[in-house]
N, C-alpha and C positions, 0 to 999 in steps of 0.2 A: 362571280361577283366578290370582288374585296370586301371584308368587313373591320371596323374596327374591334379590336379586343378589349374590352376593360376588364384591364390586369387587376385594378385595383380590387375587384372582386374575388379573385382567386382563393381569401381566405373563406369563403362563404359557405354553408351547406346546402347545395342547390342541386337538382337534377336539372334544372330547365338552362341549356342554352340560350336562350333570348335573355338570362338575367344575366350572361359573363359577354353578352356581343351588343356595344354601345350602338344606340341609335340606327337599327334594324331597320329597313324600309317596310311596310305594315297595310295593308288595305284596310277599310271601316265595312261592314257591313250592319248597317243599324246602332246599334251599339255592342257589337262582336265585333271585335279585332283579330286579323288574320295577320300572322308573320311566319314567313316562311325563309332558312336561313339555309344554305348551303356550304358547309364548314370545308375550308381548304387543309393539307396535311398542315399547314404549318398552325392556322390558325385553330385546329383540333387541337393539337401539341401543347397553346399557351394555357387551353383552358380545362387543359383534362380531356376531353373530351375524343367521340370517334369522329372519322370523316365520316357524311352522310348528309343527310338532308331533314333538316327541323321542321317541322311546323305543328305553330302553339298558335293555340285558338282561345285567345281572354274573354268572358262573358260574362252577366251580373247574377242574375239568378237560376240558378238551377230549377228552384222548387217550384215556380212559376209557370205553370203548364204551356202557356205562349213562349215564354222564353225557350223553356226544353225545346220544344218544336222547332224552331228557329235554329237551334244550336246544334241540334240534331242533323238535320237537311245541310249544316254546312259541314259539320264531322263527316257526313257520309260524303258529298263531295271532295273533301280533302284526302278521305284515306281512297276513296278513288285516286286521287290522280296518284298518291304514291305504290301504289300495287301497280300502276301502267308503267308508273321508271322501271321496277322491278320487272315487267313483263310478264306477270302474274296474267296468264290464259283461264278461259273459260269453264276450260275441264281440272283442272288443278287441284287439286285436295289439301284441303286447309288446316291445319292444328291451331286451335284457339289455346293459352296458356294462363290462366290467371295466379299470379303470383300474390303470393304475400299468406297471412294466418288470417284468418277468417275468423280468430277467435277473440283478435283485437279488432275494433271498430276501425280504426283508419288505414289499418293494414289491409281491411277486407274488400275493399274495389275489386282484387284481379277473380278471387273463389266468386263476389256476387254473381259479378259479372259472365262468367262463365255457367253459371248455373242459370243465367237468362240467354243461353247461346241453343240456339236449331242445332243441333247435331241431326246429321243425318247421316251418315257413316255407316250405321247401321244396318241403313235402308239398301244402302247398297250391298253390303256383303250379303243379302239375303237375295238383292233382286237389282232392279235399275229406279234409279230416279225418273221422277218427273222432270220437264225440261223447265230451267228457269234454278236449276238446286243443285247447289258445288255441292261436293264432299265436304262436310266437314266431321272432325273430332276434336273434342275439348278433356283438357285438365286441369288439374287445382293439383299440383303437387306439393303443398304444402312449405314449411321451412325449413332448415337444416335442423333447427333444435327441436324439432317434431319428429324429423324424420331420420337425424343423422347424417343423410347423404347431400353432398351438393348438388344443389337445385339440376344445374347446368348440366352435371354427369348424368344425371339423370334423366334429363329431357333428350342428352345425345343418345342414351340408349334404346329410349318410345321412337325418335326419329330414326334411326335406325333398325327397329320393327315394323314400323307401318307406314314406312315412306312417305310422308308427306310431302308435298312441292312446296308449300314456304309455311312459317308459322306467325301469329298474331299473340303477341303477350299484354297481356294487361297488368299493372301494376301502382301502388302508390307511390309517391314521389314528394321529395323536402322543398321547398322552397326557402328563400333568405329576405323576401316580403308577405306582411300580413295579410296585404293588396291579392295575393295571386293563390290563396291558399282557397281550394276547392272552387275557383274560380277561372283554370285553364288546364287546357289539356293539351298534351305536347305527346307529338306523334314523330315516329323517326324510322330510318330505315338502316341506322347505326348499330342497332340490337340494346341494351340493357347491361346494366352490372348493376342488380338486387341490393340495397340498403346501401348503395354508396352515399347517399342524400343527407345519412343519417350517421357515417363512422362505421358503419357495417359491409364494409366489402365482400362480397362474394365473388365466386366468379362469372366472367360474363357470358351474357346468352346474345348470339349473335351469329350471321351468317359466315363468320369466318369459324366458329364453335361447332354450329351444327350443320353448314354447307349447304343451309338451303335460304332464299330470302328471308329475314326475321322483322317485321315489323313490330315495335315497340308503343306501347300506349299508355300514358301514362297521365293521372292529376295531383299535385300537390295537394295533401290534406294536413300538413305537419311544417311547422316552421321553429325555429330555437330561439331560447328568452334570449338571447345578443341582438337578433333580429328584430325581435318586438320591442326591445326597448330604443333600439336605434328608428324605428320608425315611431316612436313614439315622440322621440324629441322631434323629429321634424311635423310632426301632426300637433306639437306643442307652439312649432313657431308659427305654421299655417294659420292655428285658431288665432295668434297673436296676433298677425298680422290682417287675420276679416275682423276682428274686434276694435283694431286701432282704427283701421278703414270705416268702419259703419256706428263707431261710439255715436254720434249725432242720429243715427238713424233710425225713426219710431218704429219702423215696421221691424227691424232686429230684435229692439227689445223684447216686442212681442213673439219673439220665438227663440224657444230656450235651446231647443235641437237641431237647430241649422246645418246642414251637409254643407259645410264651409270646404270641404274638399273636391265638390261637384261645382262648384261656384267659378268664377275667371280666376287665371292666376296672376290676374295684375296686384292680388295681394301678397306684396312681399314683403320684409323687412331687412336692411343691412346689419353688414357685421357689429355694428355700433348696439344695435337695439338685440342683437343676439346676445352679446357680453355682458347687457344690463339684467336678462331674461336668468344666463346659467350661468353668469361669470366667466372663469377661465374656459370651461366647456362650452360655453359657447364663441369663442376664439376660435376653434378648433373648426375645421373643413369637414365636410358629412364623412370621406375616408377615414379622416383621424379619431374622428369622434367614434365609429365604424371599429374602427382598429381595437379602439383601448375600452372597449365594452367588453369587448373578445378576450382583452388581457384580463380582465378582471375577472371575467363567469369562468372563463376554461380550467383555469388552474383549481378551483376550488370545487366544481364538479355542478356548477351549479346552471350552467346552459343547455336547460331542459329543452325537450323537443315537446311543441305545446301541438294541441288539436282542440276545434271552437266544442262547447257543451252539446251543442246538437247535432255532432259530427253521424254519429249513425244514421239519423233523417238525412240530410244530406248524400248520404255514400249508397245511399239506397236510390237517391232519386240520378246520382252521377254512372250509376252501375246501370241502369235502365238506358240511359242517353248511349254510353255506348255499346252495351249489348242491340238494342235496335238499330244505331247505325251500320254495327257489325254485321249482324242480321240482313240487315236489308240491300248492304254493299254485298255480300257474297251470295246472295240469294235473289236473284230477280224478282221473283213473282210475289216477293213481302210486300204487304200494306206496311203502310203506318201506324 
């Protein structure tokens, strides 16, 4: 399936392809959004990116025990189906990876995560499993400036130890909205390349690297001040526009905290009433505006990569979601 590109993205720091491929066709379940995107060479090419197959799963709350549950039961069906592309069989021996330092809070998704993973690896070199329980084996190999060594070189050498038939990494990931930060998870079968989200290239981890299926998993917990303040203007025009729409209305006044963002978006305002709001800035197209936020933070060193104050709670309850889906896709006989 064709997709369009929005190139105009390209300057962005994102790992999520659904934020560089315009108008994505998407399922609803509930209030979880499913989009699953399949990158041709060419259109992998405009956006950085690998060929393979996306899918980002956007949700509200994590911390919300109904919602986890919810979110969970469709994680595990999605990374179903993409181990069945892969042809990922029954008997197959899994290596879990959790990437990142576990000594920073938003980095630390891929170590929690792996540290809530069944290994049972063990079980077998002593004896046989029960039926219903893949092999698995997990690692946390830490970061290059912990360890020295790249990630990648290093995981081809353990995969070249203990053979695994495909591996599953867990990782954190940047996003270029506020909207999407530790609020979706983007699953692929294109492999990783460790702090690209962020200016920090490494090298990548991927089935052409290490020669066996690589599943990548991955949630935005980190977005940069160009990003929050570009979505801040238009969360400025948003509020303008339910204010000008509902000024007569008794019940607004009476509510100081309105999620005027969850509301219809028949509230809009023209270019007219944007150039009274911010002047010449607001002349400017969300691209341009987009643009020269960019030019301003970059050069002076100041487009911080931000994470919300209670990122830890969080990353704790997002490391459980996918260690049980993990769990419970490679292991039959798991409860919930």
């Amino acid at each position: 399936m064709k997709h369009e590109v929005d190139l105009k993205n390209n300057l962005l720091r994102t790992d999520l392809a659904v934020e560089l491929i315009k108008d994505a066709p998407y399922k609803q379940i509930d209030d979880i959004k499913i989009t699953n995107i399949t990158l041709t060479e060419e259109e992998a090419k405009k956006i950085n990116k690998k060929i393979g197959n996306y899918t980002t799963i956007e949700f509200e709350d994590v911390t919300d025990h109904t919602n986890a549950e919810k979110l969970k039961n469709i994680f595990e069906e999605e990374l179903k189906k993409l181990l069945e592309k892969e042809n990922i069989k029954e008997n197959d021996m899994c290596l879990v990876i959790g990437l990142g330092n576990e000594k920073v809070t938003p980095d630390s998704l891929g170590p929690l995560t792996v540290s809530k993973t069944l290994v049972t690896n063990y079980i077998y070199l002593y004896g046989t499993l029960e039926e219903g329980y893949k092999r698995v084996c997990a690692i946390a190999p830490g970061v290059m400036g912990e360890t020295g060594i790249e990630t990648s070189d290093l995981l081809k050498a353990i995969v070249k130890t203990i053979k695994p038939n495909f591996v599953i990494t867990i990782d954190a990931l940047a996003a270029s909205s506020i909207e999407r930060v530790n609020k979706t998870i983007q699953m692929t079968n294109a492999g990783i390349n460790p702090g690209s989200g962020v200016g920090n290239k490494r090298k990548e981890i991927s089935k052409e690297i290490l020669g066996i299926p690589t599943i990548a998993i991955g949630v935005p917990t980190v977005v940069d001040a160009a990003s929050i303040v570009n979505d801040t203007i238009k969360y400025l025009y948003d509020n303008f526009a339910y204010q000008a729409a509902n000024i007569n209305n008794p019940a607004n006044k009476l509510t100081a905290n309105v999620n005027y963002l969850k509301l219809s978006q028949k509230f809009k305002i023209n270019k007219e009433e944007k150039q009274k709001i911010l002047g010449m800035i607001g002349t400017l197209s969300e691209e341009e505006t987009k643009s020269l936020i960019y030019e301003i933070l970059n050069p002076i060193g100041y487009n911080l990569m931000v994470t919300p104050k209670e990122e830890d709670f969080i990353v704790e309850k997002l490391s459980d979601v996918i260690a049980k889906g993990i769990n419970n896709t490679l292991h039959k006989t798991q409860s919930n």
